[in-house]
DSSP file (Angstrom, degrees, kcal/mol; ACC not computed):
  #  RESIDUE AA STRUCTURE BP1 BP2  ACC     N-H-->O    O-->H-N    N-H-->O    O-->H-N    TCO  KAPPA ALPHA  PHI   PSI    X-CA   Y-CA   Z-CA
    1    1 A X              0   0    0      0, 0.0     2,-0.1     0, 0.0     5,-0.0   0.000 360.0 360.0 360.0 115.0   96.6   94.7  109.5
    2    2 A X    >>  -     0   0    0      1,-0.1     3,-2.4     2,-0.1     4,-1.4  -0.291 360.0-113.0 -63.1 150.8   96.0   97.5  107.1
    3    3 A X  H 3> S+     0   0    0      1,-0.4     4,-2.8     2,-0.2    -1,-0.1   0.824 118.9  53.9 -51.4 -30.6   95.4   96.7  103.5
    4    4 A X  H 34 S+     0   0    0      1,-0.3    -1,-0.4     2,-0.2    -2,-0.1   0.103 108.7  53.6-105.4  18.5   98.2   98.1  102.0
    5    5 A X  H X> S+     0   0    0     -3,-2.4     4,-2.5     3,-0.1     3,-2.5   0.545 106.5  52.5-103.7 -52.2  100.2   95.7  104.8
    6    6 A X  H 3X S+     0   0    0     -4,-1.4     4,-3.4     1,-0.3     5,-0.3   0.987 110.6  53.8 -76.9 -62.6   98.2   92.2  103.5
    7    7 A X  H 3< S+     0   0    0     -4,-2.8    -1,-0.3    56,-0.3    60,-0.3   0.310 112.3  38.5 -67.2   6.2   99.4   93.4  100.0
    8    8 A X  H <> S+     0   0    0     -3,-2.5     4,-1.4     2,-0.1    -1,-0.2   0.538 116.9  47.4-112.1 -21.6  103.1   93.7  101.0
    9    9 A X  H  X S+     0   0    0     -4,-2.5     4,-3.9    -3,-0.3    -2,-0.2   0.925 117.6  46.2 -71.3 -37.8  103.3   90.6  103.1
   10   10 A X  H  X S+     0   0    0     -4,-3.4     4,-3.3     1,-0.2     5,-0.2   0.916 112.3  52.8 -67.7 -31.4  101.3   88.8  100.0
   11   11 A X  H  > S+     0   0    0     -5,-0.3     4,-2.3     2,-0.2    -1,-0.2   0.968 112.9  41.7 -50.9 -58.1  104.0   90.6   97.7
   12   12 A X  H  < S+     0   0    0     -4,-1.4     4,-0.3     2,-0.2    -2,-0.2   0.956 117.6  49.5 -71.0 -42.4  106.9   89.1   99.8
   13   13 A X  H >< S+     0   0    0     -4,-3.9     3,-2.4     1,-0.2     7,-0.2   0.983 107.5  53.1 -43.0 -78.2  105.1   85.7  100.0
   14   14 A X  H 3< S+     0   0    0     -4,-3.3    -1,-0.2     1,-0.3    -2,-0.2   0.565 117.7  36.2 -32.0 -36.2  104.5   85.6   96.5
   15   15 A X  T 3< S+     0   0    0     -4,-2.3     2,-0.3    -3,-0.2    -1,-0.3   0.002  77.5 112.9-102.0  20.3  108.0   86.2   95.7
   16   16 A X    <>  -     0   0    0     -3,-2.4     4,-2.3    -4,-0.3    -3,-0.0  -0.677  65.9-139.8-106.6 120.8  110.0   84.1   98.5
   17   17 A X  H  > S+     0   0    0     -2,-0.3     4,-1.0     1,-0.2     5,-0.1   0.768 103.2  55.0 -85.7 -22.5  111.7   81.1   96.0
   18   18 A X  H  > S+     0   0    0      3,-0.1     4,-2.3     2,-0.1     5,-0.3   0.880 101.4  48.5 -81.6 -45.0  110.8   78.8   99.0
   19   19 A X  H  > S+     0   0    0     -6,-0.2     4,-2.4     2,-0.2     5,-0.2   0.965 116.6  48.6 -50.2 -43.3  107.3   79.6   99.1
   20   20 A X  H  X S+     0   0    0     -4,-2.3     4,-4.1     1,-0.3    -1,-0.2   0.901 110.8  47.5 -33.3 -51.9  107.4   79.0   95.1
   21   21 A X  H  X S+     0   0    0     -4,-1.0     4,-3.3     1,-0.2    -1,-0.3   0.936 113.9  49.8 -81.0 -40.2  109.2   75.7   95.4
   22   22 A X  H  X S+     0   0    0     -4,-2.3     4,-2.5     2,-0.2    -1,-0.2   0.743 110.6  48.2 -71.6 -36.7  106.4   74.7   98.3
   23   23 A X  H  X S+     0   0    0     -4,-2.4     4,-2.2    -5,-0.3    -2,-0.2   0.921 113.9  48.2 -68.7 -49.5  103.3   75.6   96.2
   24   24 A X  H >X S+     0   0    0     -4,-4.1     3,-1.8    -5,-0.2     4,-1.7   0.969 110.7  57.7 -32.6 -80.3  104.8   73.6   93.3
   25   25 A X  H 3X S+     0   0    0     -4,-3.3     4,-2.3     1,-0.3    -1,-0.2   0.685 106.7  41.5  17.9 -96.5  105.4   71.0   95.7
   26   26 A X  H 3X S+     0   0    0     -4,-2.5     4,-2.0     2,-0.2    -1,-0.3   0.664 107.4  53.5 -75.4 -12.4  102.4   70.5   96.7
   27   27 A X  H XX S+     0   0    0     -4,-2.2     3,-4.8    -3,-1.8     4,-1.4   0.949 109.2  56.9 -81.6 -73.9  100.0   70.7   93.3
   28   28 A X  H >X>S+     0   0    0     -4,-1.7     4,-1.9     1,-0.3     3,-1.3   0.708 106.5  49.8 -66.2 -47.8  102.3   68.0   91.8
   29   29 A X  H 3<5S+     0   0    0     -4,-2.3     4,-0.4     1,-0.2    -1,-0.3   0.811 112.0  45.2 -13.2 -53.4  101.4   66.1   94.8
   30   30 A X  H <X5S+     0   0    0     -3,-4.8     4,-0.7    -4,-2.0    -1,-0.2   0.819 118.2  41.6 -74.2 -21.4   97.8   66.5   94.4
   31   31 A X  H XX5S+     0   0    0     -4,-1.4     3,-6.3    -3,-1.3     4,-1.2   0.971 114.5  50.3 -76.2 -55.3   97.8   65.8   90.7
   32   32 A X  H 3X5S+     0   0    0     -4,-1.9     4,-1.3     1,-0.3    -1,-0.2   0.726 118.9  45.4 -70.1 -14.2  100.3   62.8   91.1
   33   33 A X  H 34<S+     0   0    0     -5,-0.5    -1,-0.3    -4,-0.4    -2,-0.2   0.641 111.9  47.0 -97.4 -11.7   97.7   61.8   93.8
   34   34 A X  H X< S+     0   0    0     -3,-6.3     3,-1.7    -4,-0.7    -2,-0.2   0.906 108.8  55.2 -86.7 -60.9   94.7   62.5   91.7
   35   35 A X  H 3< S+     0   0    0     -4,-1.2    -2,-0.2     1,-0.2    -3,-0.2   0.819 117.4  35.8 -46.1 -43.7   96.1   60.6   88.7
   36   36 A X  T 3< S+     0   0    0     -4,-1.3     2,-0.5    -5,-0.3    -1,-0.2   0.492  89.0  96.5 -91.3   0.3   96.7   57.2   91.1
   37   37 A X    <   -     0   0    0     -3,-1.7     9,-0.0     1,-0.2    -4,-0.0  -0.756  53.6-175.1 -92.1 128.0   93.7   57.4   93.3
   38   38 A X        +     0   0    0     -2,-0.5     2,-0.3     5,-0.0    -1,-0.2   0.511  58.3  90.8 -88.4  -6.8   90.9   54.8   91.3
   39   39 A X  S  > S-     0   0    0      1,-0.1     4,-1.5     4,-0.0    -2,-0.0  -0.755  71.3-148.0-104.1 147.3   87.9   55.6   93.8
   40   40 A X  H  > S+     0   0    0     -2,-0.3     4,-1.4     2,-0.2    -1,-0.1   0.769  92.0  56.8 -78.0 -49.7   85.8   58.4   92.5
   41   41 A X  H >> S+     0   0    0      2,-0.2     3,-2.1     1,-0.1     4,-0.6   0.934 111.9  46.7 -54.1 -91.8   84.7   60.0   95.7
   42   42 A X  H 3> S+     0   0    0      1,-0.3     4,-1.4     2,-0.3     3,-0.3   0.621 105.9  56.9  -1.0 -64.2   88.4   60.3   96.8
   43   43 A X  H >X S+     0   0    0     -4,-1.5     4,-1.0     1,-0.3     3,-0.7   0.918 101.5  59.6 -58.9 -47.0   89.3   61.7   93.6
   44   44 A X  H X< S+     0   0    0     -3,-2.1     3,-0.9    -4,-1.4    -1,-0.3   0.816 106.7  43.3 -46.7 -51.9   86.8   64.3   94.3
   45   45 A X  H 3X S+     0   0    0     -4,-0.6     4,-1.5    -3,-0.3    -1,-0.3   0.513 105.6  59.6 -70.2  -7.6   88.3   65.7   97.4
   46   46 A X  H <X S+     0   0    0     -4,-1.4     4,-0.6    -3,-0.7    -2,-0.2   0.457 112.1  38.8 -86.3 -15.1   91.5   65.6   96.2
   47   47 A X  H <X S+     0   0    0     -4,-1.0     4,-1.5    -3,-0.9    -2,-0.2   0.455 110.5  63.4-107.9   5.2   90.4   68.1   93.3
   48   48 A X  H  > S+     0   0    0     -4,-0.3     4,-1.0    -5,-0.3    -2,-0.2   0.944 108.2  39.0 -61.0 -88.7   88.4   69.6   96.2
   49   49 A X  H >X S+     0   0    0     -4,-1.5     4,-1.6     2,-0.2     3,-1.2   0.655 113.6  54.7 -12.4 -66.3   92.0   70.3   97.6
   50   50 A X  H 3X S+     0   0    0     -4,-0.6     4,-1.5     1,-0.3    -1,-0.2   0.847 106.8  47.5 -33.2 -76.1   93.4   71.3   94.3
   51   51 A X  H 3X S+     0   0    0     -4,-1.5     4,-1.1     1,-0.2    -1,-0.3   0.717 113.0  52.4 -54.9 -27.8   90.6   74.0   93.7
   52   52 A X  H <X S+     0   0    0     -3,-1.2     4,-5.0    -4,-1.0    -2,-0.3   0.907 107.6  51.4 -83.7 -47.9   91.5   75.2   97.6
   53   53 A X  H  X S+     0   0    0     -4,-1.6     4,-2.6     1,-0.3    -2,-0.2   0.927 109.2  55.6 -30.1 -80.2   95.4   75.3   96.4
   54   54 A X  H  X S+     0   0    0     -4,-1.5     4,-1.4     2,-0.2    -1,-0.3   0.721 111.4  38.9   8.4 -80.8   93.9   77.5   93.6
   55   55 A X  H  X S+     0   0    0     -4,-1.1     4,-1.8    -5,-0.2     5,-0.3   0.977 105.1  61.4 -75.1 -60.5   92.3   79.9   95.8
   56   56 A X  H  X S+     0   0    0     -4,-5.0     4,-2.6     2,-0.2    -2,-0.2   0.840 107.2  48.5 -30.7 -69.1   94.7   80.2   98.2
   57   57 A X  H  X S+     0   0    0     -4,-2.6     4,-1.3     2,-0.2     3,-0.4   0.906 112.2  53.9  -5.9 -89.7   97.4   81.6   95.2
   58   58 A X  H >X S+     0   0    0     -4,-1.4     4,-2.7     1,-0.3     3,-2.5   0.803 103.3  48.5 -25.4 -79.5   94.8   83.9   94.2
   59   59 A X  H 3X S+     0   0    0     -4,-1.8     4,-1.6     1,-0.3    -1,-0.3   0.838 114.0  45.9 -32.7 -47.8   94.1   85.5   97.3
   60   60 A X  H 3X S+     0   0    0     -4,-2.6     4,-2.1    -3,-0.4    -1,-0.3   0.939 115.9  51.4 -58.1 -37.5   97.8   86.1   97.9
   61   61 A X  H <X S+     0   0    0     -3,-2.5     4,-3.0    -4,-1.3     3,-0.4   0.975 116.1  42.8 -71.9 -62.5   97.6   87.3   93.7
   62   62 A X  H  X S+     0   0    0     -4,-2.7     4,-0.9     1,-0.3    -1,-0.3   0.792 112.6  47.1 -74.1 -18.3   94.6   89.8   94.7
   63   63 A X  H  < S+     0   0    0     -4,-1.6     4,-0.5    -5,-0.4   -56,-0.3   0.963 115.6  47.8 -70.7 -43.4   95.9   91.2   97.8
   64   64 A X  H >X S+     0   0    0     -4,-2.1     3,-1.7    -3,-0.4     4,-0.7   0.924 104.2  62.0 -57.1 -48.5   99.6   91.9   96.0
   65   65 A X  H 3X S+     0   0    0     -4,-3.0     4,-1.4     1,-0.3    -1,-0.3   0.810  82.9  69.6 -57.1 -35.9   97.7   93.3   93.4
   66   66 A X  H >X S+     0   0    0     -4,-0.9     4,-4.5     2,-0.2     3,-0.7   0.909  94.3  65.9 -32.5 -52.7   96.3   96.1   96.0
   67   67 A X  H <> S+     0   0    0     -3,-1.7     4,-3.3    -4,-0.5    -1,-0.2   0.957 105.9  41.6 -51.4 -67.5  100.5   97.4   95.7
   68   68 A X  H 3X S+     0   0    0     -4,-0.7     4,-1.3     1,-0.3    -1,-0.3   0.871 111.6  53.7 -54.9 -37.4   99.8   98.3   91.7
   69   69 A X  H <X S+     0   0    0     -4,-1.4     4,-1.7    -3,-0.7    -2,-0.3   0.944 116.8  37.0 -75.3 -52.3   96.5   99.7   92.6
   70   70 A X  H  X S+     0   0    0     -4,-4.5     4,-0.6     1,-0.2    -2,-0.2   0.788 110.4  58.6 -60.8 -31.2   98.3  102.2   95.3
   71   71 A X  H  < S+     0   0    0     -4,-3.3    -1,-0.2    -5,-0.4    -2,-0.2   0.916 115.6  32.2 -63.6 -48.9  100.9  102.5   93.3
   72   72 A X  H >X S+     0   0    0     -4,-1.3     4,-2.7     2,-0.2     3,-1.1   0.953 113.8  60.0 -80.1 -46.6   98.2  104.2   90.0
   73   73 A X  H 3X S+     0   0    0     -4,-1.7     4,-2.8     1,-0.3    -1,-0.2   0.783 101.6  41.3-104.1  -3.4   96.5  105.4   91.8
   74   74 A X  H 3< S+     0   0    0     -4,-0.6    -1,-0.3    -5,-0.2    -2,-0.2   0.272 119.3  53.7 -97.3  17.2   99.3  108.0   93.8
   75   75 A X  H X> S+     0   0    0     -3,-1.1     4,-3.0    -4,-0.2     3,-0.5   0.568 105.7  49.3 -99.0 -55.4  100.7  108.7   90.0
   76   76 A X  H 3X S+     0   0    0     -4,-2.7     4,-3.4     1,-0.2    -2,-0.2   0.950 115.6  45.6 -47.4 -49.1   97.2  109.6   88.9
   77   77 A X  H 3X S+     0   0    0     -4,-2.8     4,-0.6     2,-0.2    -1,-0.2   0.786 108.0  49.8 -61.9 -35.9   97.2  111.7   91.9
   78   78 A X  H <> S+     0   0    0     -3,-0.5     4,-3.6     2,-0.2     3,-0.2   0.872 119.2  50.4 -70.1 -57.5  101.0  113.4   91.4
   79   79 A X  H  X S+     0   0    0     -4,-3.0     4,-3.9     1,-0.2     5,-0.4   0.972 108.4  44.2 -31.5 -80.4   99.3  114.1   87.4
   80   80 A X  H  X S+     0   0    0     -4,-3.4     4,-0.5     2,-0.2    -1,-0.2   0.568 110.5  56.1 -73.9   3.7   96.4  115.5   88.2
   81   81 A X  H >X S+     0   0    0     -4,-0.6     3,-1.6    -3,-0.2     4,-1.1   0.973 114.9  45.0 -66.6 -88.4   98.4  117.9   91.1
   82   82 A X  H >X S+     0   0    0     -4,-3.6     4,-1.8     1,-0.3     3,-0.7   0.823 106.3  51.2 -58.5 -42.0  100.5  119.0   88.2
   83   83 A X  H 3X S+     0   0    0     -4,-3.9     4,-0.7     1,-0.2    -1,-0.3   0.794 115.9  49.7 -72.6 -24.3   97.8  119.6   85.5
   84   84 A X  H << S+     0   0    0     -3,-1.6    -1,-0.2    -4,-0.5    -2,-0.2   0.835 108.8  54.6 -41.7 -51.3   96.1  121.9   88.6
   85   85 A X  H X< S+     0   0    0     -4,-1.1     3,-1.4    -3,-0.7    -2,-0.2   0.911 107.0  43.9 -67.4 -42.2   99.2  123.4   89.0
   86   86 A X  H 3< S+     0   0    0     -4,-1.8     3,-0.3     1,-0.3    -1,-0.2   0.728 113.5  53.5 -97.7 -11.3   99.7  124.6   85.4
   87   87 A X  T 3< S+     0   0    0     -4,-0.7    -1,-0.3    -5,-0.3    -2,-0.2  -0.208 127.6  14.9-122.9  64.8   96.1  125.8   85.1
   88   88 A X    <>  +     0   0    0     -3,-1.4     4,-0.5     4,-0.0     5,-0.4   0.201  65.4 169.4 178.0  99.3   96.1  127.8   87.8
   89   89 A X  T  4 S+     0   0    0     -3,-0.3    -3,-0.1     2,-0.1    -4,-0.1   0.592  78.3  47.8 -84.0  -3.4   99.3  128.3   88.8
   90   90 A X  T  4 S+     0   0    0      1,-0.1    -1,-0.1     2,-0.0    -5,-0.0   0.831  91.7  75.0 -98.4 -30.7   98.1  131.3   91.5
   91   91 A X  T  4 S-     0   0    0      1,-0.1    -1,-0.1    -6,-0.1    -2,-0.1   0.894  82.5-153.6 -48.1 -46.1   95.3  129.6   93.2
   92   92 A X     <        0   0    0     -4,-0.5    -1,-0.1    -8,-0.1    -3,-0.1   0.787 360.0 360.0  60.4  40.6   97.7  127.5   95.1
   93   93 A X              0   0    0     -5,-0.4    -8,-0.1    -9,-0.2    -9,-0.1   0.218 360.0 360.0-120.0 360.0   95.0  124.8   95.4
């Protein structure tokens, strides 16, 4: 899977109203589960979990993010092709 694939599936993920409703989901779970759990070791893998949740998100965040990056960086490119163009419109470079 090419990058610029990870960052459209993460795009579509990210933005899918069931995926939304399923991340929600589950952190109030972990909190609701963190808040009732009294043993201290427990509680600790359950923000273990939490922090995993967390990451997971992220990754999807930083892959999507790749899309904006392609996106600037093929506008920068389209610029600086026209600012070429208009000093030195014969070169054809």
């Amino acid at each position: 899977m090419t990058p610029r694939e990870k960052a459209e599936k993460a795009k579509q993920h990210l933005d899918d109203e069931l995926a939304k409703a399923v991340h929600a989901e589950l952190r109030e779970m972990l909190v609701s589960e963190l808040e009732r759990e009294p043993d201290i070791d427990r509680q600790v893998e359950i923000v273990k979990r939490l922090q995993l949740h967390r990451q997971t998100k992220q990754m999807y965040e930083r892959y999507a993010a790749q899309l904006l990056v392609d996106a600037h960086k093929a506008h920068e490119q389209t610029l600086m092709d026209q600012l070429r163009e208009r000093l030195h419109p014969w070169s054809g470079a």
